[in-house]
C-alpha atoms as an extended CHARMM CRD file, in Angstrom:
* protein
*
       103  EXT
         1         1  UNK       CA            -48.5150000000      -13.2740000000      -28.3900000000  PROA      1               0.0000000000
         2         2  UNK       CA            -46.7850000000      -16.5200000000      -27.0960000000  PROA      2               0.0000000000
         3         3  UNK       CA            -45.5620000000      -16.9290000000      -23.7170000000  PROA      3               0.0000000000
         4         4  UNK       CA            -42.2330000000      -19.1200000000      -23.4360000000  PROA      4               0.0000000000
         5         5  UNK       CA            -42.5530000000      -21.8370000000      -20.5040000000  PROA      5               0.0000000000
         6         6  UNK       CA            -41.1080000000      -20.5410000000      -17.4770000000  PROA      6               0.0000000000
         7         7  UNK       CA            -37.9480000000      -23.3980000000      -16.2040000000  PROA      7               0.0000000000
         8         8  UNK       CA            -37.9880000000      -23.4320000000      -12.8040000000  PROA      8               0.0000000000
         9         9  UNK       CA            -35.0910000000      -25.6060000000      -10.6270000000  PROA      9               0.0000000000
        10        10  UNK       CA            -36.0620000000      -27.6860000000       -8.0600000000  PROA      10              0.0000000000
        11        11  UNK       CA            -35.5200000000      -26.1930000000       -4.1950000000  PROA      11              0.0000000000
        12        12  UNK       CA            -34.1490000000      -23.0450000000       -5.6030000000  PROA      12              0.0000000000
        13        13  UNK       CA            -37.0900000000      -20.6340000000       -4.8080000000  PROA      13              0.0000000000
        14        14  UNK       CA            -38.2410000000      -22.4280000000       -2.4650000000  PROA      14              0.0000000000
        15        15  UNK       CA            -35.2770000000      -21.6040000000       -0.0300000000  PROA      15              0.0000000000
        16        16  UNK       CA            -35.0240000000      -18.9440000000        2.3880000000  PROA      16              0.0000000000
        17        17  UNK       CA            -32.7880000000      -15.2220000000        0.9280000000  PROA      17              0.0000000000
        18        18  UNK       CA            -29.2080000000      -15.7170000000        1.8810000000  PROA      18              0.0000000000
        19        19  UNK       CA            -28.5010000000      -12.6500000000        4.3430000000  PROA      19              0.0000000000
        20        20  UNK       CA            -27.3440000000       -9.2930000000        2.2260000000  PROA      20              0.0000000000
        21        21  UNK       CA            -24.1100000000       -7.9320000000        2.1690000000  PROA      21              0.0000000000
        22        22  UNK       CA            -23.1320000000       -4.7280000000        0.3930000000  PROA      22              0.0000000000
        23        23  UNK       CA            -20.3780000000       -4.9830000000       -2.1010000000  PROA      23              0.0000000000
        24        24  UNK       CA            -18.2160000000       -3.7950000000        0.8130000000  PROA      24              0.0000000000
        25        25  UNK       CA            -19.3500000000       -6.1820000000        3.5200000000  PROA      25              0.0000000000
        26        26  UNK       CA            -21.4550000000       -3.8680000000        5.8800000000  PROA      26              0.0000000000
        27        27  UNK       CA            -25.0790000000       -5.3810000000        6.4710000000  PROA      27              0.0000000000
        28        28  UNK       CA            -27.7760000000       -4.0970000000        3.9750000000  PROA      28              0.0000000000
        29        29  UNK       CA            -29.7930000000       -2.8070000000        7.0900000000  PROA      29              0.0000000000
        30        30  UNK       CA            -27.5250000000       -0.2050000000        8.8090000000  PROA      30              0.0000000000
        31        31  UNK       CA            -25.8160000000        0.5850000000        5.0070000000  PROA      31              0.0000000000
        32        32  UNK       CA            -29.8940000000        1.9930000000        4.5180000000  PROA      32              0.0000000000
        33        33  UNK       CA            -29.8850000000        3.3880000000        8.1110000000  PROA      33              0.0000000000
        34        34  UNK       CA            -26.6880000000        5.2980000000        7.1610000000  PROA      34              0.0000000000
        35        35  UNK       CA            -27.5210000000        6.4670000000        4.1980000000  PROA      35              0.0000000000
        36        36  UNK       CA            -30.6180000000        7.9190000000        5.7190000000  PROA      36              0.0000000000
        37        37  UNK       CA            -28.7460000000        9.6780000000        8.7370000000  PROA      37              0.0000000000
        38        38  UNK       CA            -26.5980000000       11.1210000000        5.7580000000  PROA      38              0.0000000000
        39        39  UNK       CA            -29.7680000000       11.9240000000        3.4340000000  PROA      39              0.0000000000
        40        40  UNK       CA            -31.3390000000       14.0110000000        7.1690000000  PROA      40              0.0000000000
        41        41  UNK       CA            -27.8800000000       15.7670000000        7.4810000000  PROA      41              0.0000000000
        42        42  UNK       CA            -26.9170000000       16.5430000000        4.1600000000  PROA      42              0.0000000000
        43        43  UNK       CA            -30.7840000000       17.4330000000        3.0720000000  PROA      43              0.0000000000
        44        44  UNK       CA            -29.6900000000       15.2660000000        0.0440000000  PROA      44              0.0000000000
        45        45  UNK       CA            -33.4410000000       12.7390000000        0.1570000000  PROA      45              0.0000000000
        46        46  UNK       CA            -31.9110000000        9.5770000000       -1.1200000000  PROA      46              0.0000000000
        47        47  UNK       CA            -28.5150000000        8.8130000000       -0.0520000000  PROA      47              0.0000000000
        48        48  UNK       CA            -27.5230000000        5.2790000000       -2.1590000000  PROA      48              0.0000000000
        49        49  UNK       CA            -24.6960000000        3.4530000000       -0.3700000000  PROA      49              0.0000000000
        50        50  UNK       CA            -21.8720000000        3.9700000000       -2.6530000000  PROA      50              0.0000000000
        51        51  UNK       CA            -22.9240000000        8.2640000000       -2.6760000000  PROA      51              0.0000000000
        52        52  UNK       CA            -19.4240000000        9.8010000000       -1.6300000000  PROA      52              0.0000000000
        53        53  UNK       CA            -19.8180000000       12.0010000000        1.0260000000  PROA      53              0.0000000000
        54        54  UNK       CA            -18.3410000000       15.1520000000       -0.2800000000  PROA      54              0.0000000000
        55        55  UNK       CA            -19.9180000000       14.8840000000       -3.6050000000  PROA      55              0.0000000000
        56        56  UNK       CA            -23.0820000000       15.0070000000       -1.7270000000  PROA      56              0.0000000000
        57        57  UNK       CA            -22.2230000000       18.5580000000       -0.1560000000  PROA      57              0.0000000000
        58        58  UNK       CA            -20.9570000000       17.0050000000        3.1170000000  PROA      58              0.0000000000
        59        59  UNK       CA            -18.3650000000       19.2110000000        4.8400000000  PROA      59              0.0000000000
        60        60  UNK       CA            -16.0610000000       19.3470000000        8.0360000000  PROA      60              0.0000000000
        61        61  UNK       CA            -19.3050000000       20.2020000000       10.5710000000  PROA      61              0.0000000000
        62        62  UNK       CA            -21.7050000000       18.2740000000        8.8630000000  PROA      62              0.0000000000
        63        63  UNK       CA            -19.2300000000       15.5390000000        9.2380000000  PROA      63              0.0000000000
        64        64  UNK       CA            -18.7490000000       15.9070000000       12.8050000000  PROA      64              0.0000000000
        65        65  UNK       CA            -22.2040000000       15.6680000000       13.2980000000  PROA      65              0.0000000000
        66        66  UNK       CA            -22.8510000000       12.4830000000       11.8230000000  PROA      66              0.0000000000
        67        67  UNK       CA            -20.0490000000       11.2080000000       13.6140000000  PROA      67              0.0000000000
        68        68  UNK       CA            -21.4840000000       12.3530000000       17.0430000000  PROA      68              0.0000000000
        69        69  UNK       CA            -24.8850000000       10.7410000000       15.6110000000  PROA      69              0.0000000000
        70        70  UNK       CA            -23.1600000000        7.5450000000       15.4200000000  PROA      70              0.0000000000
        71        71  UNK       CA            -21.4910000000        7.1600000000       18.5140000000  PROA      71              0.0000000000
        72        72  UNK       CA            -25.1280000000        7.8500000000       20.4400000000  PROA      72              0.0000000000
        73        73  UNK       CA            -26.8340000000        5.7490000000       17.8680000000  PROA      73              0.0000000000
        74        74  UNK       CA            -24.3280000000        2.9680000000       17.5670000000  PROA      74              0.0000000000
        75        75  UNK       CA            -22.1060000000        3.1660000000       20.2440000000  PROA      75              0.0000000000
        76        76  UNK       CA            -19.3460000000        3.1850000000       18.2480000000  PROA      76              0.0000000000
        77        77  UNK       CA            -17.1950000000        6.2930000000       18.1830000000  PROA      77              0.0000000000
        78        78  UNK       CA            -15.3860000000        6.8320000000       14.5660000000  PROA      78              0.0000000000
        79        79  UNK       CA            -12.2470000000        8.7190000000       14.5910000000  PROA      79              0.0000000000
        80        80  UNK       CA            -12.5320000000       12.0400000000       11.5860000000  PROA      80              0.0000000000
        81        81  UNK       CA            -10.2340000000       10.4930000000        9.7700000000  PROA      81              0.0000000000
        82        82  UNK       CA            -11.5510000000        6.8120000000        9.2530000000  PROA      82              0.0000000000
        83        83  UNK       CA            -14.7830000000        8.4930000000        8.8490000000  PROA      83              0.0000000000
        84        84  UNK       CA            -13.5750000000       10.6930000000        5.8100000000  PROA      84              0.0000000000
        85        85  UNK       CA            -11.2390000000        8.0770000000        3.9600000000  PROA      85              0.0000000000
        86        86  UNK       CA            -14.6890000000        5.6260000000        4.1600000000  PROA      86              0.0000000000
        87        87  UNK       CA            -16.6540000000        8.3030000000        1.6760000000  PROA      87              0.0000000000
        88        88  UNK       CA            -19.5830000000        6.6590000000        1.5490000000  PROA      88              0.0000000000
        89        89  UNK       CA            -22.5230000000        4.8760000000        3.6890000000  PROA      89              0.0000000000
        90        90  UNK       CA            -21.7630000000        1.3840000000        2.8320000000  PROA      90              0.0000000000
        91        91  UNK       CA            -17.8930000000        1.6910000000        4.4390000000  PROA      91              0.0000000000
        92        92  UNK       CA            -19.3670000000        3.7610000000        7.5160000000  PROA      92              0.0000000000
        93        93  UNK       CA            -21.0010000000        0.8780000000        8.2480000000  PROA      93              0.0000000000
        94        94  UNK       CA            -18.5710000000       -1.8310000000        8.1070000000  PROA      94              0.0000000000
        95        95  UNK       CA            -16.3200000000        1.1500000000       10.5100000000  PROA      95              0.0000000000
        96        96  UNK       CA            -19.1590000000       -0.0420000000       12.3310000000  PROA      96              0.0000000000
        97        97  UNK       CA            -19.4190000000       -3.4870000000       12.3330000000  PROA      97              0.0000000000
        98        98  UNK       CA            -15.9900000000       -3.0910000000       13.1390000000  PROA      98              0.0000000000
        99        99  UNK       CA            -16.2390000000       -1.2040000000       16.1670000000  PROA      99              0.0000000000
       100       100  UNK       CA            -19.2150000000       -3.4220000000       17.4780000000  PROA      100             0.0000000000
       101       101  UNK       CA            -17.1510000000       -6.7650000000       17.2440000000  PROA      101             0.0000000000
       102       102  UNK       CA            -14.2880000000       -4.8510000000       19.1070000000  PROA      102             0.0000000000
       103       103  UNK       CA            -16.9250000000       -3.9880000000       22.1740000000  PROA      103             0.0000000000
């Protein structure tokens, strides 16, 4: 079995991780804590960022509770409506960011 030499560029690895973004701009740590408020209230385990709300089972109370969740977690209070048009964790949490760089 022959191994193939590894190339390795110069300062590449050696540099600190860039921060992490999700594809939709909300920070990769509240995306997770998100999507774990969602997995708790939905009883769904694993919620992944991009899971749509309603294809996880999520309804009208359930929604309102995660919303009241948020606003004593975050501060931030999300009107229904922005909080059902975002659909999934990633997008609650740029709602957010949102609301935290309005404060």
């Amino acid at each position: 079995m022959e191994s193939s030499p590894q190339v390795r560029q110069r300062g590449v690895q050696d540099e600190a991780p860039a921060p992490q973004a999700t594809p939709s701009g909300g920070p990769v740590p509240l995306v997770r804590e998100i999507s774990a408020l969602w997995g708790e209230y939905l009883n769904s385990g694993e919620v992944g960022p991009g899971d749509g709300f309603f294809e996880l089972g999520g309804n009208s109370l359930i929604g309102i509770k995660i919303i009241d969740r948020v606003t004593q977690d975050y501060g931030v209070e999300l009107s229904v409506r922005d909080f059902y048009l975002a659909q999934t964790p990633a997008r609650v949490a740029e709602l957010i960011e949102q609301g935290r760089s309005r404060t």
